[in-house]
Each structure stands twice: as C-alpha cells, then as structure tokens.
N, C-alpha and C positions, 0 to 999 in steps of 0.2 A: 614547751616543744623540744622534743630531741634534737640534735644537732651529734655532728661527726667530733668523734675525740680522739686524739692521736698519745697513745700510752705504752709508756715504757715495759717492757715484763722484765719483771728480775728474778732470775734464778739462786736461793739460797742453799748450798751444798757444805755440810762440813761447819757451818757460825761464818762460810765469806760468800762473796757473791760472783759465780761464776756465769760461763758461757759453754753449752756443748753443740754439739753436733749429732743429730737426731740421737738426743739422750747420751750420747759418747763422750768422750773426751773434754772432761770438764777444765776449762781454763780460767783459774784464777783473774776474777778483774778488778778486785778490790774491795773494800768492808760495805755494809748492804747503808749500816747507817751515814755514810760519808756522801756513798752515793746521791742519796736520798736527799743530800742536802745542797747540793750540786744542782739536782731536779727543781729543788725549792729555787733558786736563783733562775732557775730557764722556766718558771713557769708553767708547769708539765698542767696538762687536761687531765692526768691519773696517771695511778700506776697498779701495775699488778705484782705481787708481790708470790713468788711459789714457793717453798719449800721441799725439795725435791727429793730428801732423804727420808720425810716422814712416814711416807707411807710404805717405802720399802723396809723399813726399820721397825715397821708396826708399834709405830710410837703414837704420839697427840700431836698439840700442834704448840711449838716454841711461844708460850706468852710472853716471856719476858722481853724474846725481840719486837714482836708484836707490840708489847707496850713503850718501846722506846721507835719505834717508827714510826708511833700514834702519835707521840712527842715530837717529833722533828716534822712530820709530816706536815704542808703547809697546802696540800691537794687532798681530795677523795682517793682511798685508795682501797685495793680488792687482795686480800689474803687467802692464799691457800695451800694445805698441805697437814695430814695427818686429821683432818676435820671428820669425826663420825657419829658426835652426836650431837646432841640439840642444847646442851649444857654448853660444851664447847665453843661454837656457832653465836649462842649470846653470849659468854666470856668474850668472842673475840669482838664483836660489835661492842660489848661495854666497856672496854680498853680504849675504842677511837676507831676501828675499822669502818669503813662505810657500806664493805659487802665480804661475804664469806664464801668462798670456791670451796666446792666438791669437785671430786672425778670418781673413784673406784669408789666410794662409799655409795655414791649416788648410783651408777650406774647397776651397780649387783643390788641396791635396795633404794626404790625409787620413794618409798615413802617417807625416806627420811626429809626428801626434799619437802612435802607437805608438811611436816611436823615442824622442820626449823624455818618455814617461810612464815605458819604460825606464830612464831615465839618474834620474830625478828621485823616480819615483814616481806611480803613476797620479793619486793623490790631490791633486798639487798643478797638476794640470795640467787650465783653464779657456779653454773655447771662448767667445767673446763674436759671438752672431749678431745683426746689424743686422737689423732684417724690416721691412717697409711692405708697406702696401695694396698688392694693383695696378689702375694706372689700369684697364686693360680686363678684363673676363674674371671679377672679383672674385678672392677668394684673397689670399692674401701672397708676397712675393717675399726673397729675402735680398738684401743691397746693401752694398758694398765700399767701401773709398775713398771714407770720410765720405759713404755714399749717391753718390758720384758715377757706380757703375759698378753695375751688376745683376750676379751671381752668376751666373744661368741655370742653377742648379740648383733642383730643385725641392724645398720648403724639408721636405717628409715624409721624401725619398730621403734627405737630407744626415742630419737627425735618428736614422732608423733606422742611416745608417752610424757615425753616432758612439758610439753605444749599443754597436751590436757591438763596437766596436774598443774602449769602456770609457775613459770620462774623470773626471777628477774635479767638477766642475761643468760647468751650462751656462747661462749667460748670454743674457738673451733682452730686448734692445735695441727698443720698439714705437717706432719713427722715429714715427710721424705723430704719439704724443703726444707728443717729446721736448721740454722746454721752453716744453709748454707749462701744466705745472700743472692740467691738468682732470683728472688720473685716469688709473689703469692701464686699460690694453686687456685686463680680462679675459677676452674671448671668445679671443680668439689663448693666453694663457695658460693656457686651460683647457686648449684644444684639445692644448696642447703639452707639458701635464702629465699627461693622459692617456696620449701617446707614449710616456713615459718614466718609467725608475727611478731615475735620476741625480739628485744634490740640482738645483736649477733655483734662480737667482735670475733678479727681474724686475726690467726698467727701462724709464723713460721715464713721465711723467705725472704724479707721485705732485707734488699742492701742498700738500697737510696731512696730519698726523700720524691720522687719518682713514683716509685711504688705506692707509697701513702698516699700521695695526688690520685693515681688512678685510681683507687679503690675506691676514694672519694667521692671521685666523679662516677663508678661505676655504682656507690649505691646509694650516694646520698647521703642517709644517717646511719653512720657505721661506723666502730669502737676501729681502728686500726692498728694493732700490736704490733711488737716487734723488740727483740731481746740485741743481737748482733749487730744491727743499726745504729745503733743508741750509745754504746758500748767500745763500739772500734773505728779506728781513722784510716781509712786507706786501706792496698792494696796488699800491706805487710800486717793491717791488723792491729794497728798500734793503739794501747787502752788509751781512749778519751773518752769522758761522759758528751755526749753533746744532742742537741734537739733541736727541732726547727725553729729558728725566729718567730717575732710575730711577724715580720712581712713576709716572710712565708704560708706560715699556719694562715694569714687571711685568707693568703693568694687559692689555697687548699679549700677553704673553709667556703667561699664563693663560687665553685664550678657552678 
C-alpha cells in the first residue's frame, strides 16, 4: 500500500548543490554528495535528485555523480536531468537509481516514456512538469529549460496523455512558488489530482514543516517535495540540512 513520503529535491548546478528562485538565482548550499549523507543520518522517505544544467547545455546525464550517490545513498532515490534516451534511463537504474525523471525529452516526445518504462519498468519511471501562471489569459502553462522556453502544450492534453500511456509518478513543479517559502499552490494541485490516478508529488513553496502536514492531510498518499525547506534555518536563510523527526513524520503520517 502507498503511503505519504516527504523528500528532499536537490538541485545540482555547476558539480555543487544549490537552491534558486523560480529558476533564478542559484545559491550555493554545499556538495550534493555531503548532503546526501546528512539525509542518510535523518532518515529521509527519498530523494529527488535534478540536474539543472543538463538539459540546457544539451549534454546527457552526469554518471559518474550518479554512481557515487548510488554509493552513499542509504534511501530510494529519483534522478533527473539530461535523460533522452532509453540507454541512458537503464544506465541510470543499473548504477542504483530507483527511478529516472524526464521533463522536455518527455514532454516534446511522449513515446520515449513507453519505450524506457519497457526496458526499466513502468514503475520507475517519473515525469517532472515545470507549470506557471500565465501572464495573459489565466490558466497555467508548462515551461522547459529552467522556465526559459514554453512547452505550447496544453498542460490537461499532456496530463491526459501521460495517464494513457501509464507512468510511474508525476511530478508537479508550481514555478511561481518556487523558492519562495510561502506555501504550496494548492489550487493547481487539486485541479491536477483530480486528472489523475498516478501517485503525484508536489513542489515548490513548502517553508515549514506545516506545509507537509497539510498536504498530507489534504491528500492522503502523496510524494510531498521541497528543496528550500530542507536546506535553510530561519528567517536569514542560513544553510542547515535538516528534516522532520520521527515524532514528527508519524505525527504527519497519521492525519
């Protein structure tokens, strides 16, 4: 049976591991593998792991960090970044990955997802959609290349196609909160949990332990994300790794 998992996202920029603001302003918060090992001691449900330079650099995706976070890793964890083919996908599952994210490869070519859920397993294989407002018109839009590029799909059509074609999770990025600590964008979450039967985790907003609770309690079994959380102390921002306790996580974990 599913159950609610509360996981770290870790943004890798540059070989360190930073923190931005809806895509902006990347702040160094220390080595990915240190982290990671940090997590190992608090016990983490998972982690997500992104790579944020790979697809704008039109590169693959970094094995060799990959292979030393399989090593340290002491949780399930989800890699993504620069992922577009089905080679790839099992390279990364056969290093120690537990699941592979797509976003622009998947999104502009949906078959890839059938092909590598094939080789791999439906199960480990996670879609990560960026979404923001849009300026005119209202609605949300999906957005590529660290929000630099629009998708021009429309973000229900893409949803329903994923569904049909069956994935293992799906990831749902609300750009406008990201970094910034006020709170998930439940309306967009609702809307997109309605759409679907696929586990769903959410990101972007989450400042206190608060926030996870809700979400919790608001859907029951559901991935809860969060990069800036996890990451900063207080009110100045100061890097500390930290996670909820277990008398916490139960207290969550029982709504």
């Amino acid at each position: 049976m599913l159950r609610s998992r509360i996981i770290p996202c870790l943004l890798v920029h540059k070989k360190g591991l930073v923190k931005t603001t809806q895509f902006k302003d990347p702040k160094y918060v220390g080595d990915p593998i240190n982290a990671v090992k940090i997590f190992n001691e608090k016990e983490v449900d998972e982690l997500i792991v992104l790579d944020i330079d790979a697809t704008v650099e039109q590169r693959g995706p970094d094995f060799s960090l990959i292979k030393n976070l399989a090593v340290e890793c002491r949780m399930p964890f989800c890699y993504g970044g620069g992922v577009t083919t089905v080679a790839q996908a099992k390279e990364i599952i056969g290093l120690g990955a537990e699941k592979v994210a797509l976003s622009a490869a998947a999104i502009y070519n949906t078959q890839i997802l059938r092909e590598i859920g094939k080789t791999v397993g439906v199960q480990s294989v996670v879609v990560v959609l960026d979404v923001r407002k849009k300026k005119l018109f209202g609605g949300y839009e999906i957005v590529t290349h660290n929000g630099k590029k629009t998708a021009g799909i429309k973000l229900s059509d893409f949803i329903k196609e994923i569904s049909k074609i069956g994935i293992g999770e799906l990831v749902i990025n609300a750009v406008d909160n990201d970094g910034k600590m006020e709170g998930y964008d439940f309306k967009l979450f609702d809307w997109i949990r309605d759409q679907i039967e696929m586990p769903m985790t959410i990101l972007g907003g989450a400042g206190k332990f608060d926030d996870l609770k809700e979400a919790i309690s608001r859907y029951k079994t559901i991935g809860v994300a969060a990069g800036s959380l996890f990451v900063f102390k207080g009110k100045y921002r100061a890097v500390l790794i930290n996670y909820p306790n277990f008398v916490e996580r139960k207290d969550m974990y029982q709504l």
